[in-house]
C-alpha positions as CSV (number, residue, x, y, z in Angstrom):
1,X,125.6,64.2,71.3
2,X,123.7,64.2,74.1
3,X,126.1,63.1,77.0
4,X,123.5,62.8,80.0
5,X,119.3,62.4,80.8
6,X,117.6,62.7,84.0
7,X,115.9,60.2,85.3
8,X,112.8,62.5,86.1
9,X,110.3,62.6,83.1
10,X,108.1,64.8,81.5
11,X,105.2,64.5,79.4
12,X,103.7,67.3,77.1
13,X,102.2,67.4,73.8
14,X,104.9,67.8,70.9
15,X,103.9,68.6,67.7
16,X,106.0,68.1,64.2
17,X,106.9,69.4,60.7
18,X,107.0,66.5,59.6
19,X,103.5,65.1,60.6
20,X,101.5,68.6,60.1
21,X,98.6,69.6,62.2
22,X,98.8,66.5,64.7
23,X,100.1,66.8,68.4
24,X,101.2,64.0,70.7
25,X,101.7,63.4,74.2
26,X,105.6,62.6,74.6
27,X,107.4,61.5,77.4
28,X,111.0,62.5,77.8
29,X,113.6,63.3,80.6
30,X,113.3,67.0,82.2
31,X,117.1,67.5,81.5
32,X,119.9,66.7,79.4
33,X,124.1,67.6,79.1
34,X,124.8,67.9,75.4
35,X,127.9,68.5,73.6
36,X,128.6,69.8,70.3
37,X,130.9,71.4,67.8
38,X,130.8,74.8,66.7
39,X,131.6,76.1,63.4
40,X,135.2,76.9,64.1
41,X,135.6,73.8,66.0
42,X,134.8,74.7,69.4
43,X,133.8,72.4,72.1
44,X,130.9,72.9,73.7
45,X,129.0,71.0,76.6
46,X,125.4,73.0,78.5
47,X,122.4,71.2,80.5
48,X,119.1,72.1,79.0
49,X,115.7,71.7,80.8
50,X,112.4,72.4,79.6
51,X,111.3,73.2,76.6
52,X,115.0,73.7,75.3
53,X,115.8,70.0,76.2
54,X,112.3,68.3,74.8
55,X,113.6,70.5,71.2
56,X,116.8,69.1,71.1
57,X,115.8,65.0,72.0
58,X,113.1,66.0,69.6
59,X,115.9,66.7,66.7
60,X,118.2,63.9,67.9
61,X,115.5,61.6,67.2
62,X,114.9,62.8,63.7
63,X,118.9,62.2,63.1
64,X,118.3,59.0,64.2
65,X,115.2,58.4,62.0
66,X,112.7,58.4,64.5
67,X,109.5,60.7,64.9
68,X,107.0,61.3,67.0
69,X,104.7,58.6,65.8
70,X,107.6,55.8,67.2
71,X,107.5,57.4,70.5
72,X,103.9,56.2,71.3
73,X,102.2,53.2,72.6
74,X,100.5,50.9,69.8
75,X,97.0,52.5,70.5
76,X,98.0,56.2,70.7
77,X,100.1,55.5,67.4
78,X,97.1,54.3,65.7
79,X,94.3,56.8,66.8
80,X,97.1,59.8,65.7
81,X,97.7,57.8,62.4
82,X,94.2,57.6,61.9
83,X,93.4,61.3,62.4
84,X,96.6,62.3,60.4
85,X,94.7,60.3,57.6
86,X,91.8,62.5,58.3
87,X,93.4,65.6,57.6
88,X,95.3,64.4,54.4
């Protein structure tokens, strides 16, 4: 779960499995506290920055049934819909 975001954003282009050969400019806080379990139920809590921190909100969102595509603005969502048609 991720406990905490920073206010200060950043914006690079993210790309995804799920929506092959199309990257997208994403905006997302610079840092994050997450905690987790491990496999022998351990407690674990760590701030991530970077690209460590845009992977992990990356995954979050796909538990939460969101991709990359939900993250944009109407226009950018339809010109990267429109040239993820192209390449099908």
């Amino acid at each position: 779960k991720i406990l905490e975001f920073s206010d200060t954003r950043v914006s690079q282009a993210e790309g995804c499995l799920s929506i092959p050969g199309i990257m997208t400019e994403i905006s997302r806080p610079a840092r994050i506290k997450v905690e987790w379990m491990g496999l022998t139920a351990g407690r674990y809590v760590q701030v991530f920055d970077g690209f460590a921190a845009a992977c992990i909100q990356h995954e979050m969102d796909h538990l939460d049934g969101v991709v990359t595509f939900d993250r944009l603005s109407a226009a950018a969502r339809d010109k990267a819909m429109t040239d993820y048609e192209v390449l099908q």
